[in-house]
Z-matrix of the N, CA and C atoms (Angstrom, degrees):
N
C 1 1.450
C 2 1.525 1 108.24
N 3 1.043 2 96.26 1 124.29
C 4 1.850 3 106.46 2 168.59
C 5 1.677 4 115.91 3 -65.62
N 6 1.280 5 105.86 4 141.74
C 7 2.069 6 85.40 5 171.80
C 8 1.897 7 83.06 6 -122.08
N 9 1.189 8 91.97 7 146.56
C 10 1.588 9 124.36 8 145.17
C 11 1.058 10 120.02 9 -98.60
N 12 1.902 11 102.54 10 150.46
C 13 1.472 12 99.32 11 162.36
C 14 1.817 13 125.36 12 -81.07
N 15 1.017 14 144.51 13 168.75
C 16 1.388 15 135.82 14 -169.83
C 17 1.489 16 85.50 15 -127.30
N 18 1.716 17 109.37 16 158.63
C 19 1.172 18 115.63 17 -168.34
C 20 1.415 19 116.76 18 -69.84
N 21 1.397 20 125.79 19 146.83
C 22 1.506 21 125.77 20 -175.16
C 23 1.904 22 98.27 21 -72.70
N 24 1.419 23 82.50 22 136.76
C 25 1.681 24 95.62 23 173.03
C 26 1.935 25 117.47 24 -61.49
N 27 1.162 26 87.65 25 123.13
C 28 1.808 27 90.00 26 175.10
C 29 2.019 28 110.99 27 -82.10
N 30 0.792 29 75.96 28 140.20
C 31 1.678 30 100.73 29 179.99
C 32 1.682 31 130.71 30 -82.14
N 33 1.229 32 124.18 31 123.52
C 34 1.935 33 120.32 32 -161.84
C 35 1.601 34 97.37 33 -117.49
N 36 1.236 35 130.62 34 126.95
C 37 0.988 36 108.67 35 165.38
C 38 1.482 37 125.68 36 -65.66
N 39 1.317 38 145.84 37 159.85
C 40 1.633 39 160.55 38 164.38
C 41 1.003 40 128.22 39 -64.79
N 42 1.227 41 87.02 40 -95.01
C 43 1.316 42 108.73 41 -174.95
C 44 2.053 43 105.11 42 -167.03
N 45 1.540 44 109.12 43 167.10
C 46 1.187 45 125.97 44 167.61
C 47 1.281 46 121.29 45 -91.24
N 48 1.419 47 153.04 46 134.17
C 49 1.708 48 127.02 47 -151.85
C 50 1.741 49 97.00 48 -161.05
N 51 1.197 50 111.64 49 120.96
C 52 1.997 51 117.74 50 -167.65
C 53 1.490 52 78.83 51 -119.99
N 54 1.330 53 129.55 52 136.57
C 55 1.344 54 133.74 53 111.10
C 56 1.171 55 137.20 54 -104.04
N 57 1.346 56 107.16 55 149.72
C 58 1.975 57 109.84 56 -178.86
C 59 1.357 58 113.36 57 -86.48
N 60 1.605 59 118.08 58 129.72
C 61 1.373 60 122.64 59 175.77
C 62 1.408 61 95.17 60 -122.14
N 63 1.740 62 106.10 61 174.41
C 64 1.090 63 118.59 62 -172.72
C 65 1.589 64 88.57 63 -133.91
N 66 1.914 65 103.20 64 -160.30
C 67 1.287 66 112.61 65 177.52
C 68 1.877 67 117.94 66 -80.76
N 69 0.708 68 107.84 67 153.86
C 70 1.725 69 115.98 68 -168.38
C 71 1.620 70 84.63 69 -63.96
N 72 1.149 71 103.17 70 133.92
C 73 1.559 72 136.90 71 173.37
C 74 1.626 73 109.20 72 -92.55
N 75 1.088 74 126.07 73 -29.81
C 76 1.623 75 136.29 74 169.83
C 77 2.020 76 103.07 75 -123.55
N 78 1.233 77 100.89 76 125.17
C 79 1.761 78 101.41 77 152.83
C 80 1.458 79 109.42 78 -138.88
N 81 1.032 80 107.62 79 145.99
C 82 1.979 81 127.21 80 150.99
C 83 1.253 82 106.29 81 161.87
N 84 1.442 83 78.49 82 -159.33
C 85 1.248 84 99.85 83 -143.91
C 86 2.311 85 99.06 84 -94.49
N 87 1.520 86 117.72 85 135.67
C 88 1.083 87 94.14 86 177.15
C 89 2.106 88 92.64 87 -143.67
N 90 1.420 89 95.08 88 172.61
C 91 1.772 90 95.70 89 -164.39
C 92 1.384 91 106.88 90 -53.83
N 93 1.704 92 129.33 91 -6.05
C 94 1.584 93 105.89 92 174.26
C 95 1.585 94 107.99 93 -115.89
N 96 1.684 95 121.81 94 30.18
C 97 1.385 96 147.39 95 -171.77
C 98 1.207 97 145.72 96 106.09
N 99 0.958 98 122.73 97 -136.00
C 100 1.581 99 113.04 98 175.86
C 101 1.658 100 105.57 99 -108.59
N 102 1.612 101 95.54 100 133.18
C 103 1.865 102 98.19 101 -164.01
C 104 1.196 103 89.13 102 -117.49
N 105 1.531 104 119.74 103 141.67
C 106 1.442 105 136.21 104 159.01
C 107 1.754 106 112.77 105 -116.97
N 108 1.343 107 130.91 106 127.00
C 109 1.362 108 118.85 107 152.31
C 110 1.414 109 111.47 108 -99.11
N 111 1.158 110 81.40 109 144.28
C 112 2.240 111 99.10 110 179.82
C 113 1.362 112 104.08 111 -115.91
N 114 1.171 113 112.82 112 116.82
C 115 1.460 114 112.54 113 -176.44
C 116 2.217 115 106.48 114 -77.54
N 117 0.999 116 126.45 115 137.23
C 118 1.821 117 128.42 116 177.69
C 119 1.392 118 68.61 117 -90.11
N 120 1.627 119 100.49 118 129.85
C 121 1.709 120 134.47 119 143.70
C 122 1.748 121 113.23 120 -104.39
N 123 1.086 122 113.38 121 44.89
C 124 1.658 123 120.27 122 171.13
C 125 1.203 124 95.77 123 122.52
N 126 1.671 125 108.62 124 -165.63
C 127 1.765 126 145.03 125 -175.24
C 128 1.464 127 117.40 126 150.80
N 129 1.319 128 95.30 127 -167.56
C 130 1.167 129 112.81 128 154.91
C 131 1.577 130 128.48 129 -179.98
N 132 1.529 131 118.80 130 172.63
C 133 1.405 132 114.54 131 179.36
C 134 1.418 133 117.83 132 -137.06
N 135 1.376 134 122.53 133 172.70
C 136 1.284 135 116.38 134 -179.41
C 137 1.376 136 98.49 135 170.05
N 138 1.987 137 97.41 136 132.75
C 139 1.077 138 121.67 137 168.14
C 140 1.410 139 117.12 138 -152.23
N 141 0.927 140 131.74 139 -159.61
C 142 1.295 141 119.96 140 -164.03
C 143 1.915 142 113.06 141 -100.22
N 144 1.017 143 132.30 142 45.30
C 145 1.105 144 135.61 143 -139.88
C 146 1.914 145 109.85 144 166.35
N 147 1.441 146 87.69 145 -16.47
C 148 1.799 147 89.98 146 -151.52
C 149 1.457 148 98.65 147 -156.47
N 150 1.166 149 122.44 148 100.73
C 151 1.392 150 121.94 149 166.32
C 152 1.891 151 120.42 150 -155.05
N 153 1.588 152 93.47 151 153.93
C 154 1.635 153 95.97 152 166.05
C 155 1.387 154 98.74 153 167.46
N 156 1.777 155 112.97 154 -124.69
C 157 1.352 156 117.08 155 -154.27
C 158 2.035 157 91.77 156 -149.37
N 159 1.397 158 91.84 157 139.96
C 160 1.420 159 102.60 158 162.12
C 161 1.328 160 126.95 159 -83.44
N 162 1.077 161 123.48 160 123.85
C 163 1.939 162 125.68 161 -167.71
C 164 1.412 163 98.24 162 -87.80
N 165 1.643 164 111.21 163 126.84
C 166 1.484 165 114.98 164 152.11
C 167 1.160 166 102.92 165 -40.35
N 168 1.612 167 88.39 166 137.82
C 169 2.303 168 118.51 167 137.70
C 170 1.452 169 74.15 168 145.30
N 171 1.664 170 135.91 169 -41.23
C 172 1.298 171 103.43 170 -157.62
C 173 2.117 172 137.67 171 -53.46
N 174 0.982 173 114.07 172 167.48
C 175 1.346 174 109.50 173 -146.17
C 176 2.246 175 90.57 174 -123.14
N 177 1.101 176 109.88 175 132.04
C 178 1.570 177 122.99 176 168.19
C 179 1.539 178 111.52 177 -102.53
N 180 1.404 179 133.27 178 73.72
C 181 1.522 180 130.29 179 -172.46
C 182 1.407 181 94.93 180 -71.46
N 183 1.542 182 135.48 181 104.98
C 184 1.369 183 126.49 182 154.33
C 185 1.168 184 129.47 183 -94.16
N 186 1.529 185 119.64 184 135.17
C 187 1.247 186 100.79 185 167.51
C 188 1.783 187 109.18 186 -112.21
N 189 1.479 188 111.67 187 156.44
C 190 0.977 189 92.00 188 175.99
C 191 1.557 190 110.16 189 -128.66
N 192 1.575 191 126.51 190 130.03
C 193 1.376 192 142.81 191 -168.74
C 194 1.410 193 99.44 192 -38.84
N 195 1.586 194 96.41 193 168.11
C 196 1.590 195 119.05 194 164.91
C 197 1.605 196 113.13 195 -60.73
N 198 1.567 197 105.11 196 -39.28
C 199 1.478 198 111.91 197 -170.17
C 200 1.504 199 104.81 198 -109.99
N 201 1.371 200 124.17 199 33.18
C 202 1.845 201 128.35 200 140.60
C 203 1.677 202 84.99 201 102.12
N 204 1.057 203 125.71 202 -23.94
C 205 1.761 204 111.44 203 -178.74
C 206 1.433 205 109.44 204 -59.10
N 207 1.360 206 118.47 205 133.64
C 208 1.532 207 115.74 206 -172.87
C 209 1.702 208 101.25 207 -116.75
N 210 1.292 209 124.74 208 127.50
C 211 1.044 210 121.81 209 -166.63
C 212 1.677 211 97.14 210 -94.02
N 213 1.521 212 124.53 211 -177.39
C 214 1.164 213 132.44 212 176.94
C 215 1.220 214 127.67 213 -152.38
N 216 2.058 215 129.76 214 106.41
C 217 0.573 216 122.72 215 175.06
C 218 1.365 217 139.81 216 -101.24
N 219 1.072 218 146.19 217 90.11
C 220 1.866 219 135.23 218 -106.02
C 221 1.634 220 87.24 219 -154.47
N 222 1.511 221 91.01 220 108.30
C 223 1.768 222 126.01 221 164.51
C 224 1.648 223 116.19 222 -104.34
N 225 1.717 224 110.79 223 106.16
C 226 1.486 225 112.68 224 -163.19
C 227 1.781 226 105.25 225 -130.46
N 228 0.742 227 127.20 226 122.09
C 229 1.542 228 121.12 227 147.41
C 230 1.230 229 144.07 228 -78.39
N 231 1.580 230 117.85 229 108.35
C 232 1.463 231 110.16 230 -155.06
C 233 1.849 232 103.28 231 -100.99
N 234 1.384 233 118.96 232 155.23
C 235 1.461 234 114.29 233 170.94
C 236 1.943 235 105.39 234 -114.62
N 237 1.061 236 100.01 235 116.56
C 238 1.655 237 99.06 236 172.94
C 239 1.600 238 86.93 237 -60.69
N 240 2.009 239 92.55 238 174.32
C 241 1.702 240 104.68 239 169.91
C 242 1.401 241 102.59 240 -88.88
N 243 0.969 242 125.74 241 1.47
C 244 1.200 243 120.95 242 -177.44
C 245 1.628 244 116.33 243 -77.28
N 246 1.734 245 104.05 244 -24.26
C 247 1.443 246 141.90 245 157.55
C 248 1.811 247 86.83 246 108.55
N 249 1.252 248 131.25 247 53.70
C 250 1.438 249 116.52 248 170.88
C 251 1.423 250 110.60 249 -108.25
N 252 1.240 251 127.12 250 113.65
C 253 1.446 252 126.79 251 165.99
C 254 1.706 253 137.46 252 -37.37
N 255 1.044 254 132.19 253 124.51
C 256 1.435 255 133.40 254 178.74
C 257 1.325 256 100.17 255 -144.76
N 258 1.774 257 89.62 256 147.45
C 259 1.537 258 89.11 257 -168.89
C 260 1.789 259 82.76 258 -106.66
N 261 1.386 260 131.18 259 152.62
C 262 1.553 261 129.90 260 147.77
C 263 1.642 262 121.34 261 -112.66
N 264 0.907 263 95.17 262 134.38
C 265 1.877 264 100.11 263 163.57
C 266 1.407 265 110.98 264 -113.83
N 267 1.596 266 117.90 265 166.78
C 268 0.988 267 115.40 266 169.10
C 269 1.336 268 116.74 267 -175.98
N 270 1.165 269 114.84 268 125.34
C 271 1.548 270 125.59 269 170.18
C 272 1.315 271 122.72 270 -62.03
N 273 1.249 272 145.63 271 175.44
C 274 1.500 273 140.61 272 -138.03
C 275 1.332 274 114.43 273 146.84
N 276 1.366 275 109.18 274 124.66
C 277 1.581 276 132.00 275 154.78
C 278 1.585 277 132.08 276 -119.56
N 279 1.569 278 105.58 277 134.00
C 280 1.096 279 82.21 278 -165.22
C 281 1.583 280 88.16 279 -140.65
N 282 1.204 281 136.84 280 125.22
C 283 1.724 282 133.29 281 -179.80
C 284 1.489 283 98.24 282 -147.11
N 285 1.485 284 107.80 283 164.80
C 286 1.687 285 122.57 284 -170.14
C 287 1.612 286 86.10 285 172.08
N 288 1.504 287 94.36 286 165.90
C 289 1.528 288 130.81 287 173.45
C 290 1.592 289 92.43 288 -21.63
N 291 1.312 290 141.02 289 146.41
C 292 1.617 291 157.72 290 -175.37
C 293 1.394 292 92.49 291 -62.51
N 294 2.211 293 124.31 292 -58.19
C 295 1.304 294 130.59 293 -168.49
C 296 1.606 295 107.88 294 -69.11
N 297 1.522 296 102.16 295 -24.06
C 298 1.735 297 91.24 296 178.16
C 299 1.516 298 117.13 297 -71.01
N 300 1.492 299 122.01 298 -46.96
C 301 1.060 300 155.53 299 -151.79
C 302 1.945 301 88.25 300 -80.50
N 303 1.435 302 123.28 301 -42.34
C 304 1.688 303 126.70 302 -179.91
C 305 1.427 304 105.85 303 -60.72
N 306 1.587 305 96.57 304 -51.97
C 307 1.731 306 109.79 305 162.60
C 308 1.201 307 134.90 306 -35.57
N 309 1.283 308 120.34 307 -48.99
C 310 1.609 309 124.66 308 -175.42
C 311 1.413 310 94.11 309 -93.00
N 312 1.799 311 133.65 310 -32.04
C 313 1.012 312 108.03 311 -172.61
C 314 1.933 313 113.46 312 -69.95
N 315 1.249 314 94.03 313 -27.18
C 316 1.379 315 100.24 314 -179.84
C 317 2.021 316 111.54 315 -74.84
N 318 1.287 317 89.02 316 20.10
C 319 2.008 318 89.44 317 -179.62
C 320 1.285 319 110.57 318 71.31
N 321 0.963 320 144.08 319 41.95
C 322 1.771 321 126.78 320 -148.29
C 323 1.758 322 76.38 321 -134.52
N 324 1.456 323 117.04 322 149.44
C 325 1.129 324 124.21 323 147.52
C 326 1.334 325 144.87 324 -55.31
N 327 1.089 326 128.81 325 120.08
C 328 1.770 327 131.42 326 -155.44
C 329 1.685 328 105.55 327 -140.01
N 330 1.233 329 111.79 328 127.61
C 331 1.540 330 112.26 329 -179.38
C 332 1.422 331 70.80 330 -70.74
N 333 2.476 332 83.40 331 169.98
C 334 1.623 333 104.17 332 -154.83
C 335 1.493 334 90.02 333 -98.46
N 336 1.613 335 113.01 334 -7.19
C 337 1.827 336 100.95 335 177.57
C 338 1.389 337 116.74 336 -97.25
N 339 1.210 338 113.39 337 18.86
C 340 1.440 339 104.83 338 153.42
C 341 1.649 340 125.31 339 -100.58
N 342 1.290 341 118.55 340 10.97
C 343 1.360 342 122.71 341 159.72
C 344 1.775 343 129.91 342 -135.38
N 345 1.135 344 130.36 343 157.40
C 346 1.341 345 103.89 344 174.53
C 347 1.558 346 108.21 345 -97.79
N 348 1.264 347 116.56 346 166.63
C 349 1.404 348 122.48 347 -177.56
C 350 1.396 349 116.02 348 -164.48
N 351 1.012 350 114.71 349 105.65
C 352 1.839 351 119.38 350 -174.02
C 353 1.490 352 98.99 351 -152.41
N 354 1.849 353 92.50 352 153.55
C 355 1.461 354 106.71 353 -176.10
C 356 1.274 355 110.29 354 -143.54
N 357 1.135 356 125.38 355 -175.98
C 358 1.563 357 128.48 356 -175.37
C 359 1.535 358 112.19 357 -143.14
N 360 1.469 359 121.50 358 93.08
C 361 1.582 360 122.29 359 -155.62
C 362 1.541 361 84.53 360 -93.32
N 363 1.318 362 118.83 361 145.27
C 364 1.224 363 139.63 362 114.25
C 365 1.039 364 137.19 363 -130.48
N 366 1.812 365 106.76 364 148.77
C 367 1.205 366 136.36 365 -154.02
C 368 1.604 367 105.96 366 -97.98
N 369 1.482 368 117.67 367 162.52
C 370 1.622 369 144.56 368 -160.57
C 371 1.577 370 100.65 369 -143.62
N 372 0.908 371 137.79 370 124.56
C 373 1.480 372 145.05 371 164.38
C 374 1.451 373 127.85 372 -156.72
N 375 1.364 374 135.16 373 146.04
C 376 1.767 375 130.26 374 -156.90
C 377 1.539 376 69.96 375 -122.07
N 378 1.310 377 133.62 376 -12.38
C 379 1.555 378 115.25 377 -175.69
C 380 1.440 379 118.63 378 -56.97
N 381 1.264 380 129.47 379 134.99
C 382 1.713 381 111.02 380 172.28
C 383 1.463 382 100.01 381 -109.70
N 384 1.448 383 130.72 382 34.14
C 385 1.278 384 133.35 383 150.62
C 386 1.318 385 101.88 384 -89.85
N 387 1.467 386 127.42 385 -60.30
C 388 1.526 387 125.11 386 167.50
C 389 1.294 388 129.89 387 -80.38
N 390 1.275 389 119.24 388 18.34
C 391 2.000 390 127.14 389 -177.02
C 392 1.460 391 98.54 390 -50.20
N 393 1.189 392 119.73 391 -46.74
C 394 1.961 393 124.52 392 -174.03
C 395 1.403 394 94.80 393 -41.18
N 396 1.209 395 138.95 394 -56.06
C 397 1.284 396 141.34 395 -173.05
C 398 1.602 397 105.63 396 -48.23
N 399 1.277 398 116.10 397 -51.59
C 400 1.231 399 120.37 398 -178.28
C 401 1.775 400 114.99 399 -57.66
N 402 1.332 401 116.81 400 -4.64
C 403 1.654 402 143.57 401 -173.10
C 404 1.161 403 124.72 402 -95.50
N 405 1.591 404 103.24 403 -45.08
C 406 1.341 405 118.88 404 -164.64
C 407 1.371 406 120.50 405 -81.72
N 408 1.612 407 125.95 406 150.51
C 409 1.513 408 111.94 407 163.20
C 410 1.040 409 103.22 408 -108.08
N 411 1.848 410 124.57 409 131.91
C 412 1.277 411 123.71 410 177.42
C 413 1.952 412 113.66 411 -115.86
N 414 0.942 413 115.27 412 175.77
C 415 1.469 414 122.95 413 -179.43
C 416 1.434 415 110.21 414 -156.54
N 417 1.315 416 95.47 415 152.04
C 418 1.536 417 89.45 416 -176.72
C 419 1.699 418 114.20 417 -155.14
N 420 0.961 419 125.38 418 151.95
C 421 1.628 420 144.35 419 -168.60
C 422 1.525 421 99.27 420 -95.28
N 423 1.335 422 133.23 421 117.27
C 424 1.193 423 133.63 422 158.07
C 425 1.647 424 126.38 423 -122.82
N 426 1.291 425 115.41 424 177.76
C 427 1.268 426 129.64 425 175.49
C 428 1.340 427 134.18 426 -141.03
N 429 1.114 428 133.35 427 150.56
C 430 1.698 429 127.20 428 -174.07
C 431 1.541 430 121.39 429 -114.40
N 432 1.220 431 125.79 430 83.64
C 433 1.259 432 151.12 431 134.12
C 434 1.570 433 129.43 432 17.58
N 435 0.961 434 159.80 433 110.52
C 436 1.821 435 117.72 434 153.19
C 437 1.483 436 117.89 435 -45.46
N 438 1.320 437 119.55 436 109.20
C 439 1.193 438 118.43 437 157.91
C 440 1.732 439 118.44 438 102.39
N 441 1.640 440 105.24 439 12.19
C 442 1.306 441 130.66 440 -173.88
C 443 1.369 442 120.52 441 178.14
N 444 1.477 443 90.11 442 149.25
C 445 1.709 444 84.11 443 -179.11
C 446 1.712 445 89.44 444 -131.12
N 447 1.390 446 106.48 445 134.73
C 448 1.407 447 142.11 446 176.29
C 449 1.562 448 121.70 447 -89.53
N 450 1.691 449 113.56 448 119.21
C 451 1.114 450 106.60 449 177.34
C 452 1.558 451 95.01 450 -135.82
N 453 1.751 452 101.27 451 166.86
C 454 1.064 453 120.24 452 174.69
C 455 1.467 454 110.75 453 -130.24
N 456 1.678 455 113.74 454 107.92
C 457 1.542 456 121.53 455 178.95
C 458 1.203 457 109.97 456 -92.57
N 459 1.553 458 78.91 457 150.70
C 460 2.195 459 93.40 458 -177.19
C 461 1.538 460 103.49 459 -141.33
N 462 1.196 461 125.84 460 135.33
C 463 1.451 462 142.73 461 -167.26
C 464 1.448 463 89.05 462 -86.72
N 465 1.620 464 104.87 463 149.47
C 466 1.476 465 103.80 464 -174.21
C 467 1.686 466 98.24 465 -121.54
N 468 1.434 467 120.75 466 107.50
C 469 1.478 468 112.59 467 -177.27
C 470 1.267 469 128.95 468 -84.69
């Protein structure tokens, strides 16, 4: 069998997406590393297609590897303005230099090219104004903030 390449996927922008975290409410240490949950106390997003506010309670379970990569497991509920509910999850990696990575854990400001950070949201919705969401594969480029972590989603067509 021959392989080809198949065409590279083109990219849509989303939306823009801030949530507020606080300090980890759980830490230690457990057999696949050191786990932190961060509870999201709000946000929000907006794009042209897609906008509103992130609802407290959601939860950031991280763990972070032996070798400084911190994975991300992130359960959020978003409200369009339209007031329609979606739930998102999303997986996430995020590793850099050990001192960058001490840095952001310690809240401190860090340009976004000294680490990598990408995730893969998907979305849940009974809305049939937003069901497409329920379709789509999205990805997204983020960054860590004091006091938020910032992403930028892009629909993958």
């Amino acid at each position: 069998m021959s392989f080809e390449h198949l065409p590279q996927p083109k990219m849509e922008f989303l939306c823009d997406l801030y949530v507020d975290i606080g300090a980890p409410f759980f830490a230690g240490e457990t057999p696949v590393g050191n786990r932190r949950i961060i509870q999201v106390s709000g946000g929000a997003f907006h794009g042209p297609e897609f906008k509103g506010r992130v609802i407290p309670g959601g939860d950031d379970w991280i763990t972070e590897r032996n070798d400084g990569t911190v994975i991300q497991d992130v359960r959020i509920v978003l409200e369009t303005d339209d007031e329609q509910l979606v739930l998102m999850t999303y997986k996430g990696i995020r590793h850099g230099p050990k001192e960058v990575i001490e840095r952001l854990n310690n809240n401190e400001p860090v340009d976004q090219s000294e680490y990598y950070f990408r995730s893969s949201p998907v979305f849940e919705t009974s809305s049939e104004k937003y069901d497409w969401l329920n379709k789509t594969v999205i990805i997204s480029t983020g960054k860590r903030v004091p006091g938020k972590a910032v992403y930028t989603l892009y629909k993958v067509l």
